[in-house]
N, C-alpha and C positions, 0 to 999 in steps of 0.2 A: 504494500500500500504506500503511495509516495506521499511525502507533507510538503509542510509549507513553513517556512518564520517568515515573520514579516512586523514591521515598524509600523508602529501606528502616531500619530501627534494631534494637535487639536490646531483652528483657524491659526494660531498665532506661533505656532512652531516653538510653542514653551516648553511643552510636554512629553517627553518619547515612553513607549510601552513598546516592549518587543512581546512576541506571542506566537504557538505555534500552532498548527490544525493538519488536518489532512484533508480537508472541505473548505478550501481557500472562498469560495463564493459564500457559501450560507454564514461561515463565520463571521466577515467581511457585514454582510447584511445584519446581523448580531449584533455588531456596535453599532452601525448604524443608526438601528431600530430599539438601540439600550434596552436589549433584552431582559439582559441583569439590571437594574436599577441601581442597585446597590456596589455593583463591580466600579473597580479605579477608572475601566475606561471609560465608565460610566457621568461619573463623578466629577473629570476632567473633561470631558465632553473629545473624548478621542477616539475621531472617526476617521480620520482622514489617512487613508495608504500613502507611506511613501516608501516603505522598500520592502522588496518580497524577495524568497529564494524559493526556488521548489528543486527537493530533495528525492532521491530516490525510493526512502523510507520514513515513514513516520519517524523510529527511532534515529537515523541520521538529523532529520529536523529536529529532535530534540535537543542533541548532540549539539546542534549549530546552537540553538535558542538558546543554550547553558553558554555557550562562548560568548555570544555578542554580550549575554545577561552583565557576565563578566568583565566585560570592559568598559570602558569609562564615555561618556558621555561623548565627549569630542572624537572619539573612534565609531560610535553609533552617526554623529552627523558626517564624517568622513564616508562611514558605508551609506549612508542615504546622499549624501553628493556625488558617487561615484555612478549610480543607478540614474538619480531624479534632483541633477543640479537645481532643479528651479520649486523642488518639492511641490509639484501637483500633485493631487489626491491620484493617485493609480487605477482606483477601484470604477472610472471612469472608464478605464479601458482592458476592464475583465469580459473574456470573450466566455461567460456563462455556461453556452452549450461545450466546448473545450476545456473547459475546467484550465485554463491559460488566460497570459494577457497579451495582449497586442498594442504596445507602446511605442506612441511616434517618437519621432527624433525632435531634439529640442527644439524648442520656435525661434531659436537666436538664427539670424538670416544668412550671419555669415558662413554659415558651413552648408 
């Protein structure tokens, strides 16, 4: 079964939450939809994708989830700048029936 980690922040890019699932869409729709009322990303109001991995196993994405967990803040926006410089919500361009995303290339004109 493959998973998924992925960063989640709120409007203001204050907040980072890594988390990990092996149902990237319905999860995804989860915060959204502040299933949990009472959860941190609840609480923070963090909805917004900015960096995903998809892994070949759940436990691999565990694996991942514990390392990013572990590292420090400025290494969490280092891997979301590396994915999503301009930190757009992702979850715009989750292709649902594929269980995949399909993300353009940045809007900066010059490349």
């Amino acid at each position: 079964m493959k998973g998924f980690v992925y960063i989640l922040t709120n409007n203001g890019n204050s907040v980072l939450y890594t988390g990990v699932t092996s149902n990237i869409p319905d999860r995804i729709k989860q915060h959204k939809t502040k299933k949990h009322p009472d959860s941190f990303t609840a609480k923070y109001n963090l909805d917004k994708l900015v960096y995903f991995e998809k892994l070949e196993t759940i436990g691999e994405a565990i694996k991942r989830e514990k390392k990013i967990k572990g590292g420090s803040r400025k290494k969490k926006i280092d891997l979301v700048n590396t994915m999503n410089p301009e930190w757009r919500d992702l979850s715009e361009f989750l292709d649902r029936d594929q269980d995949c995303f399909v993300v353009p290339r940045s809007r900066d004109s010059s490349q």
